[in-house]
C-alpha positions in Angstrom: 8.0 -9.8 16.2 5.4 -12.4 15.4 2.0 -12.5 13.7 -0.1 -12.8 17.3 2.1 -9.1 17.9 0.0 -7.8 15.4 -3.7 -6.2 15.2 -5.5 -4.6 12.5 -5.2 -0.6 11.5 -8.5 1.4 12.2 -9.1 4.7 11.7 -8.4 7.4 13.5 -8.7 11.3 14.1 -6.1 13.8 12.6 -3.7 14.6 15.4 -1.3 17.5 15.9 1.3 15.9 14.4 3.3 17.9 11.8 5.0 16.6 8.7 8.1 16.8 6.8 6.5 19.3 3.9 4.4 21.4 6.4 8.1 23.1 7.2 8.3 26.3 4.5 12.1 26.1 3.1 13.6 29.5 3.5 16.8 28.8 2.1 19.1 26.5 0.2 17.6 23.4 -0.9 16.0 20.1 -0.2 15.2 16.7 -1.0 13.0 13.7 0.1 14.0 10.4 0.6 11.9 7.2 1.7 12.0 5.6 4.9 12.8 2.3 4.9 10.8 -0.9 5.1 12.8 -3.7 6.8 11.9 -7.4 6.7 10.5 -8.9 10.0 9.7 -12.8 9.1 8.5 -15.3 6.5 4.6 -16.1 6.7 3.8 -18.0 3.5 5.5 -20.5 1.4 4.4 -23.5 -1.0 4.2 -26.1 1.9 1.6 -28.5 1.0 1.6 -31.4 -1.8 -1.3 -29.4 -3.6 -0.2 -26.2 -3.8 2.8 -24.2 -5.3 3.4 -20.3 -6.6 1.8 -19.3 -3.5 1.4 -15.5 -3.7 -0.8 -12.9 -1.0 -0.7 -10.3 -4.0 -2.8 -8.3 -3.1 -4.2 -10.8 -0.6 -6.1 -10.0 3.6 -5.0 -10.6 6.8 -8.1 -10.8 8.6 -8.4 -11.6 12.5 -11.2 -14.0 13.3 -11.6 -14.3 17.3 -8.5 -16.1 18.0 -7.0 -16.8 14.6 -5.5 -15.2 11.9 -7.1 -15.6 7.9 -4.9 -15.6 5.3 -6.4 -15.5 1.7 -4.3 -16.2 -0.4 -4.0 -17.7 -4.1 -2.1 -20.3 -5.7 -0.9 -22.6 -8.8 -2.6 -26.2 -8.1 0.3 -28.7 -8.3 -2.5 -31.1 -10.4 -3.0 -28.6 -13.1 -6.5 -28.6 -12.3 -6.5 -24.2 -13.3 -4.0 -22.0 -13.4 -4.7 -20.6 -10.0 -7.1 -20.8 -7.0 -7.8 -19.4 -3.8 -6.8 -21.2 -0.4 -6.8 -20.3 3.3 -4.0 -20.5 5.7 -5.3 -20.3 9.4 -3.2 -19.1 12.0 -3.4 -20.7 15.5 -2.0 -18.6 18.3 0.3 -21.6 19.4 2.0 -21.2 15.9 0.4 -23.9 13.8 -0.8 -23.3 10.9 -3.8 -25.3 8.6 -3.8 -24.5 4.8 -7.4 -25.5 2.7 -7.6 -25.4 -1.1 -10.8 -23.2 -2.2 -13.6 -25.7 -3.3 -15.1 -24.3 -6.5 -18.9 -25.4 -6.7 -18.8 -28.0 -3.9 -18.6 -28.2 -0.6 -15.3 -27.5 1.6 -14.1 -26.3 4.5 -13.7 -23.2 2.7 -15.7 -23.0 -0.6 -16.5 -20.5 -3.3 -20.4 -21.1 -5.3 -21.7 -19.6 -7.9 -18.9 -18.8 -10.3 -17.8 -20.8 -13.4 -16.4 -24.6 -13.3 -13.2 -23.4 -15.1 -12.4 -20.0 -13.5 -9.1 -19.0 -11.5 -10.3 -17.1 -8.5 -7.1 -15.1 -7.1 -6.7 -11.9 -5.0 -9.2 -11.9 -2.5 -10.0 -8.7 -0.7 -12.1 -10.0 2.4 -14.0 -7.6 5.0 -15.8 -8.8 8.2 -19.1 -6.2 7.9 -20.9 -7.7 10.8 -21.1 -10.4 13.7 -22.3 -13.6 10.7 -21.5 -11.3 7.6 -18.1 -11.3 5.6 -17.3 -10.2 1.9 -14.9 -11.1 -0.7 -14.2 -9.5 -3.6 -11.9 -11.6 -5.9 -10.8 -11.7 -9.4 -12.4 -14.2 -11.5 -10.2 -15.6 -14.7 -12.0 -17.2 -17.1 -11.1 -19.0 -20.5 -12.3 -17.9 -22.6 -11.8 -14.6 -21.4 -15.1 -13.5 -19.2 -12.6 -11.9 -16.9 -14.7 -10.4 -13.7 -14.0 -8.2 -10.5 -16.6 -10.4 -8.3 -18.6 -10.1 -4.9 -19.2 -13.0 -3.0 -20.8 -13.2 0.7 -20.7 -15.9 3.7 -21.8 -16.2 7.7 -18.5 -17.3 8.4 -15.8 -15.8 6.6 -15.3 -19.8 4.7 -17.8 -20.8 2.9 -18.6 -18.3 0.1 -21.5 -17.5 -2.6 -21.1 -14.9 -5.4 -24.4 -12.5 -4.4 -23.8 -9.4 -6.2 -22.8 -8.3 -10.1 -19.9 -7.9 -11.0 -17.6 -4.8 -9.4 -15.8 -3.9 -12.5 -14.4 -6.2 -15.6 -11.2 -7.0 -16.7 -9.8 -5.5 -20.0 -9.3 -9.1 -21.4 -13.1 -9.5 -21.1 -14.4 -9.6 -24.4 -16.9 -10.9 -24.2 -18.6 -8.3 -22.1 -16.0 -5.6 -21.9 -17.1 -5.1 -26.2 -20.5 -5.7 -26.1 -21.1 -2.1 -25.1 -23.5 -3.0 -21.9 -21.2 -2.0 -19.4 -19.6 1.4 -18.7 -15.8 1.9 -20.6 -14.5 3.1 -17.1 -15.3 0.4 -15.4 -13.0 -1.9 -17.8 -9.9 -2.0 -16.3 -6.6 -4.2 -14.8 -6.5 -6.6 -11.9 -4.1 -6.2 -8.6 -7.4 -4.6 -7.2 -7.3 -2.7 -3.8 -11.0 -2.3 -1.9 -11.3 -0.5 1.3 -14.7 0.4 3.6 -14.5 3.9 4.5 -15.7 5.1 8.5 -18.9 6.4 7.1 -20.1 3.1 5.3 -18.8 4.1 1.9 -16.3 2.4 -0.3 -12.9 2.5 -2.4 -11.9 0.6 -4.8 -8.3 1.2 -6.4 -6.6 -0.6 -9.7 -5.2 0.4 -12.6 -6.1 1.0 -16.4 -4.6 1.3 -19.5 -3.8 3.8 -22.1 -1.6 2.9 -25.0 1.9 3.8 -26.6 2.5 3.5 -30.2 5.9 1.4 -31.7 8.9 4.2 -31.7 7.4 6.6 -29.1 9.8 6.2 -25.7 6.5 4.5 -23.5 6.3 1.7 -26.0 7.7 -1.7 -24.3 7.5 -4.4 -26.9 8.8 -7.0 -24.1 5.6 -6.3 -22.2 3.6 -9.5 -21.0 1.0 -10.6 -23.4 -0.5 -9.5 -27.1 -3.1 -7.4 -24.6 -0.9 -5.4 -22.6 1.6 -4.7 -25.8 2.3 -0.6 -25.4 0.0 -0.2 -22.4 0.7 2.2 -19.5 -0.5 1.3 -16.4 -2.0 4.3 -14.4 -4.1 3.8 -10.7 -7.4 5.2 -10.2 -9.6 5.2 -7.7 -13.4 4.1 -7.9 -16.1 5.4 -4.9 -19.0 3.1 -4.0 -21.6 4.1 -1.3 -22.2 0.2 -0.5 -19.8 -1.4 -1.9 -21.6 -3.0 -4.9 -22.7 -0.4 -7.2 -19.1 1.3 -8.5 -20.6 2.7 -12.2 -19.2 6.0 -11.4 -16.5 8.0 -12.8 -12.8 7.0 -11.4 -10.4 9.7 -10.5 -6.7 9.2 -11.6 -4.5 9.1 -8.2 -1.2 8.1 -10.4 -0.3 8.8 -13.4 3.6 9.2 -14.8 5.0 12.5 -15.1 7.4 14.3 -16.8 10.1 13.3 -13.9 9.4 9.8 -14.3 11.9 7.5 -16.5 9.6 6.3 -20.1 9.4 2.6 -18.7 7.5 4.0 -15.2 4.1 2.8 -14.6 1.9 1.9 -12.0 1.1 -1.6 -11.2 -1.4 -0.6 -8.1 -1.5 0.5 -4.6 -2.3 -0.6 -0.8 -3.1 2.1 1.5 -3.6 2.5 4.9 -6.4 4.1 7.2 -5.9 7.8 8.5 -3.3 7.7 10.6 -1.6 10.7 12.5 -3.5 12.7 9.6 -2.6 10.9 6.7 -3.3 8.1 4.5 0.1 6.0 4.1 0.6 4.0 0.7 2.5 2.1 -1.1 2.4 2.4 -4.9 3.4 -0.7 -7.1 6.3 0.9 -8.5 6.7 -1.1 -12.2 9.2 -0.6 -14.5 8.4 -1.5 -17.6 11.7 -2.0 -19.5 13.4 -3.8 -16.4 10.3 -5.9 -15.9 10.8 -5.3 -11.8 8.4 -3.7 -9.5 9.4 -1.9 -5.9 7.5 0.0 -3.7 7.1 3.6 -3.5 6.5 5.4 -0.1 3.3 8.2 -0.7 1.1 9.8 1.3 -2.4 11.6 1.1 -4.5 13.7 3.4 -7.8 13.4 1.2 -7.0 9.8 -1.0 -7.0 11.4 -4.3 -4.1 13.4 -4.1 -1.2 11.1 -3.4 1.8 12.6 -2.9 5.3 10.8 -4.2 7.7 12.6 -2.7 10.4 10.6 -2.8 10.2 8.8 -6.2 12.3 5.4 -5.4 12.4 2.3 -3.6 11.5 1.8 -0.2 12.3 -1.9 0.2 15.4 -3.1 -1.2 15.0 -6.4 -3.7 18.0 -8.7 -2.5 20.0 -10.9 -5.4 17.8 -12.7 -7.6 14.6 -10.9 -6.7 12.9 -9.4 -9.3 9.5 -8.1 -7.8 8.1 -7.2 -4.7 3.9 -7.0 -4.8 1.9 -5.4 -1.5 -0.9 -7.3 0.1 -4.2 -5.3 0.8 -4.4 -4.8 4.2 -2.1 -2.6 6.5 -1.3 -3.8 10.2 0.4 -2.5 13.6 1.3 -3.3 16.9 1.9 -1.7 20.3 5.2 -0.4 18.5 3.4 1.8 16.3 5.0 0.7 13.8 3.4 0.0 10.5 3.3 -3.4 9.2 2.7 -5.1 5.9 2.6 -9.0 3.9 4.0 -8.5 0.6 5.0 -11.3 -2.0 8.7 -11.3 -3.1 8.8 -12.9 -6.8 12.4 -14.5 -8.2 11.1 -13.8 -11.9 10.8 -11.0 -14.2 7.1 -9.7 -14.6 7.6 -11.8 -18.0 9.0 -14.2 -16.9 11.9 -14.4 -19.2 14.5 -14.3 -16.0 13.5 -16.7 -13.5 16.0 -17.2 -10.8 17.1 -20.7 -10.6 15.0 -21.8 -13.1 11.7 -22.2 -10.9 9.4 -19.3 -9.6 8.8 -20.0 -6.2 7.6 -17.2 -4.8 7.9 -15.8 -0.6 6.0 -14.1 1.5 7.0 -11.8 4.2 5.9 -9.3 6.3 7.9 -6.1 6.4 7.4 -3.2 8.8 8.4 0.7 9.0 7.9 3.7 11.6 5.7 6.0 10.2 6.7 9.1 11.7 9.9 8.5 9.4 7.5 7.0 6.3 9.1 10.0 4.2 11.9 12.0 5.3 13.1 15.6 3.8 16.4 16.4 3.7 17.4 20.4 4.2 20.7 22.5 3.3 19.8 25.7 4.1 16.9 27.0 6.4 13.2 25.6 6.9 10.7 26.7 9.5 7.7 25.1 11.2 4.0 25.9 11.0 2.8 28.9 13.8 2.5 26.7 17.2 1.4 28.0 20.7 3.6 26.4 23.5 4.1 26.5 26.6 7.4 25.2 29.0 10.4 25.3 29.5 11.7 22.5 26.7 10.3 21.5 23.7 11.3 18.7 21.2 11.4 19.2 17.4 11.0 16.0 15.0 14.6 16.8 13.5 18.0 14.7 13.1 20.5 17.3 13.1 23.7 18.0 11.5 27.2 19.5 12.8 26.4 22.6 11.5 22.3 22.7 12.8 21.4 26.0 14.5 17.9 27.1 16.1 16.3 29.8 16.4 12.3 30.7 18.1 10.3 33.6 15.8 7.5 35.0 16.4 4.4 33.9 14.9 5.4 36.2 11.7 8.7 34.7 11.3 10.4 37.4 12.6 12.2 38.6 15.9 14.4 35.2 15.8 16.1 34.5 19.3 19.2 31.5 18.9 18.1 28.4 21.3 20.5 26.0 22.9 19.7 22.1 21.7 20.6 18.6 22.8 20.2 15.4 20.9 17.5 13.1 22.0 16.0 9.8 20.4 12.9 11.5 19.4 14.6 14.5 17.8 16.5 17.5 19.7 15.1 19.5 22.9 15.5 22.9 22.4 15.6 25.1 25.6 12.9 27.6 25.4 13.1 31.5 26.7 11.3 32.8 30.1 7.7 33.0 28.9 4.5 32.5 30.0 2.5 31.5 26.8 3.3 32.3 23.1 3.1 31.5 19.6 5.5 31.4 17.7 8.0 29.3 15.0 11.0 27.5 14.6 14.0 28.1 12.3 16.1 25.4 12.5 19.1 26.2 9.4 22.5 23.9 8.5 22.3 20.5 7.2 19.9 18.6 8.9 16.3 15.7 8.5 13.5 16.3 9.3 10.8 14.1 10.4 7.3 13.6 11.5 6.4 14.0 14.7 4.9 16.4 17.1 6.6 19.5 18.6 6.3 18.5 22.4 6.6 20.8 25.0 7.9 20.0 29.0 7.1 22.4 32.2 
């Protein structure tokens, strides 16, 4: 797989597939587990003279005609700032160019109207129309005038902050304690923004609330006198254009009473609707560890995000300490669901770093998301009614040596034993002599079940 294979998510209409918790568990007991993301390539590293700590957290992949757009940001090997924005551009021949963001002067790709001594880092970038893009970026600022910005330009390079500010960081005092601006609307970076299919917007990132020395939440080890004893829950922020987000913020995440005390939640990339749902994955940080993973979850509304499986997706290899999402989902003719996502060889303190340097890498990683979360059954589970028609029909299920099938009726009752064979998209269960008819599968034993429709042959 290469990066030419891929093409952007859009959205899509609900489709008839069914999911792993639509099944009703009749008997026995079950338990989810996360599909797995696997590594496809390397896309980003520190190449160039100017540039190190390259990092696409939570950074776009946007497709412009022929070439692929990576925003990305960076520590500037001169010291200049902390970090900066840059562009990599992707040539389908599999060159790549690489330009350091010019900050109040002209460049090939260039960011006006922000302050001389700011660190602009993890663009979100959207083309709106034909000779209109938008940024929204994170503008650090010493001393700390910390701002979510908006910035516009014809041609997806050349940038000018247009708009206020989206929301302000919590390190902003200078702003964040004057009172002028709304308390919700203080909040963390690692900021997620998505344009809905009706015009509207989302914006997702976390807050704070704080834990007290000798309660089980408080992490003295924490990064920074600011953060000391803060949680880190994700909300999610509406806009109807995309520049005026003064509204109340729903929680989406917020540790339970299943979590471990050091769980929190660093922030979240989501996909478009997709065969019904919303796919995510939430920035999975623990706190006493200093690591972060991803967590497979899922929503059919984006409020109510569903964490099913409560681990790891992607395993960290040896001497990999965190593993941050970029903002954009992608695909390809596989159907399989792709994403960029920064793997860091440091604590989130940065009191281990691995070989003594961070140097961090960037890979895209990809998954099949009809297996995105899978539910393991000992016992009994049965579909949703379904009206069918043929003489075979295949069920989204891995069985076991001991998996048995049955059809009901569309009460759950009258259950009639079908014969079953193995096949790469689940078993084909032979169906009885009838015309047309609802009706429901039991399937009972120790089997998986995944998601996927429940196809039917003549």
């Amino acid at each position: 797989m290469k990066l030419f294979d891929l093409r952007e998510m859009e959205y899509s209409v609900a489709t008839d597939v069914i999911h792993p918790d639509e099944w009703k568990l009749e008997q026995g007991g079950d338990k989810y587990r996360p599909g797995r993301w696997r590594d496809e390539f390397t896309l980003l590293t520190a190449t160039e003279e100017w540039e190190s700590q390259v990092a696409t957290f939570p950074s776009s992949l946007v497709k412009h005609d022929d070439v692929w757009r990576l925003y990305y940001h960076y520590a500037p090997t001169d010291k200049s700032r902390g970090y900066s924005l840059a562009l990599a551009e992707y040539q389908g021949d599999g060159s790549v160019k690489k330009y350091p963001c010019a900050v109040n002067c002209d460049g090939y790709f260039s960011l006006q109207g922000v302050p001389d001594s700011c660190e602009p880092m993890q663009a979100n970038v959207f083309k709106l129309e034909e000779n209109l893009y938008r940024m929204y970026f994170w503008c650090h600022d010493h001393p700390a005038t910390c701002r979510f910005l908006i910035a516009e330009s014809p041609n997806g390079r050349n940038f000018k902050v247009t708009h206020r500010p989206a929301i302000y960081h919590y390190n902003n005092n200078e702003e964040g304690r004057s009172g002028k601006i709304s308390e919700w609307l203080r909040t963390n970076d690692a900021t997620t923004v998505y344009r809905m299919p009706d015009g509207s917007w989302e914006l997702y990132t976390a807050c704070f609330i704080f834990s007290h020395e000798g309660e089980p939440r408080f992490m003295r080890h924490d990064v920074g006198t600011g953060s000391l004893g803060a949680i880190r829950l994700v909300q999610r922020f509406t806009s109807p254009d995309g520049i005026d987000w003064n509204r109340k913020p729903r929680l989406i995440a917020v540790p339970d009473e299943n979590d471990i005390p050091a769980q929190q939640f660093y922030g979240i990339t989501v996909s478009p609707f997709c065969n019904g749902l919303r796919y995510g994955v939430l920035s999975h940080y623990n706190a006493d560890e200093q690591t972060n993973d991803f967590e497979n979850v899922i929503s059919r509304d984006s409020i109510r995000w569903e964490r099913h499986c409560r681990e790891a997706a992607l395993e960290r290899t040896e001497g990999i300490y965190g593993l941050y999402p970029a903002h954009n989902f992608l695909t390809a003719d596989d159907g399989r669901l792709y994403l960029l996502h920064v793997k860091y060889n440091c604590t989130h303190n940065h009191k281990i770093i691995t070989g003594g340097k961070i140097e961090p890498v960037n890979v895209i990683s990809s998954i099949d998301p009809l297996k995105y979360v899978i539910r393991e059954i000992n016992g009994s589970a049965i579909t949703p009614p379904w009206r069918f028609k043929g003489k075979t029909a295949t069920l989204p299920v891995t069985p076991g040596n001991s998996t048995k099938v049955e059809l009901l009726d569309v009460f759950g009752e009258k259950p009639q034993e079908l014969t079953f064979s193995r096949h790469a998209d689940g078993i084909v269960v032979n169906l009885p002599e009838l015309e047309v008819t609802y009706g429901r599968f039991r399937v009972s034993g120790d089997f998986e079940i995944f998601s996927g429709k429940i196809t039917e042959f003549e």
